[in-house]
N, C-alpha and C positions, 0 to 999 in steps of 0.2 A: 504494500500500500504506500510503500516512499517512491515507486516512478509514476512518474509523467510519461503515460500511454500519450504521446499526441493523436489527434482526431479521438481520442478514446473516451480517456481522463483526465483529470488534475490528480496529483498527489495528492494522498492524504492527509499523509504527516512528512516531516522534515527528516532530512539525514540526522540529523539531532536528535532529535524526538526519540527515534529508533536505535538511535544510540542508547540514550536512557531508557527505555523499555527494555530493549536488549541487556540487560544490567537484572532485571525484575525476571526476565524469562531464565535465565540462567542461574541466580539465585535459588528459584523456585524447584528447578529441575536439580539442584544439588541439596534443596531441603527436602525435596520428596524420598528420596533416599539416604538419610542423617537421621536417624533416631535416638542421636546421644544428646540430653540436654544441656549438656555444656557449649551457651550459645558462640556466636563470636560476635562479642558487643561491638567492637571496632566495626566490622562491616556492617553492622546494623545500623550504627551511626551513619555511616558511607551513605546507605540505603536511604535511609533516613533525610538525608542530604540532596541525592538525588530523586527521589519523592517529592521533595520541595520545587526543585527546578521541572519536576515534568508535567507537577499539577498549574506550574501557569505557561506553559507552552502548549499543553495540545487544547484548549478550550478554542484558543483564538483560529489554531488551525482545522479543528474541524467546523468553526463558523464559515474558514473561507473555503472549505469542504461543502460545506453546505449550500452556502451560495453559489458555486459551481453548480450545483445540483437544480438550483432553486431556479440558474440562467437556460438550462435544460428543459426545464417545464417550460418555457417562453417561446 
């Protein structure tokens, strides 16, 4: 969802974006299999960090996701 199909689509999200995602999908995929409670607070902080910078970049990008969408019905 980060290319630009031209005649297709618009991107979804930014190389950025997917970048910080990609952070969350990897995490996730190494705690699905980690059953020892000894967490590792460092990367959680990391996490934690990067959660802050994802949750104000993808809003704005899928509003202009949307509006691509919204120029489609036109």
């Amino acid at each position: 969802m980060r290319l630009r199909i031209p005649d297709i689509r618009e991107a979804v999200i930014s190389d950025e974006t997917f970048v910080l995602l990609d952070e969350f999908r990897r995490f996730r995929q190494f705690k699905r299999y980690y059953f020892s409670m000894d967490y590792d607070w460092d990367r959680i902080d990391y996490l934690t960090k990067k959660f802050d910078q994802l949750s104000r970049r993808y809003p704005n990008e899928l509003k202009i996701f949307s509006a691509f969408l919204e120029r489609l019905k036109e």
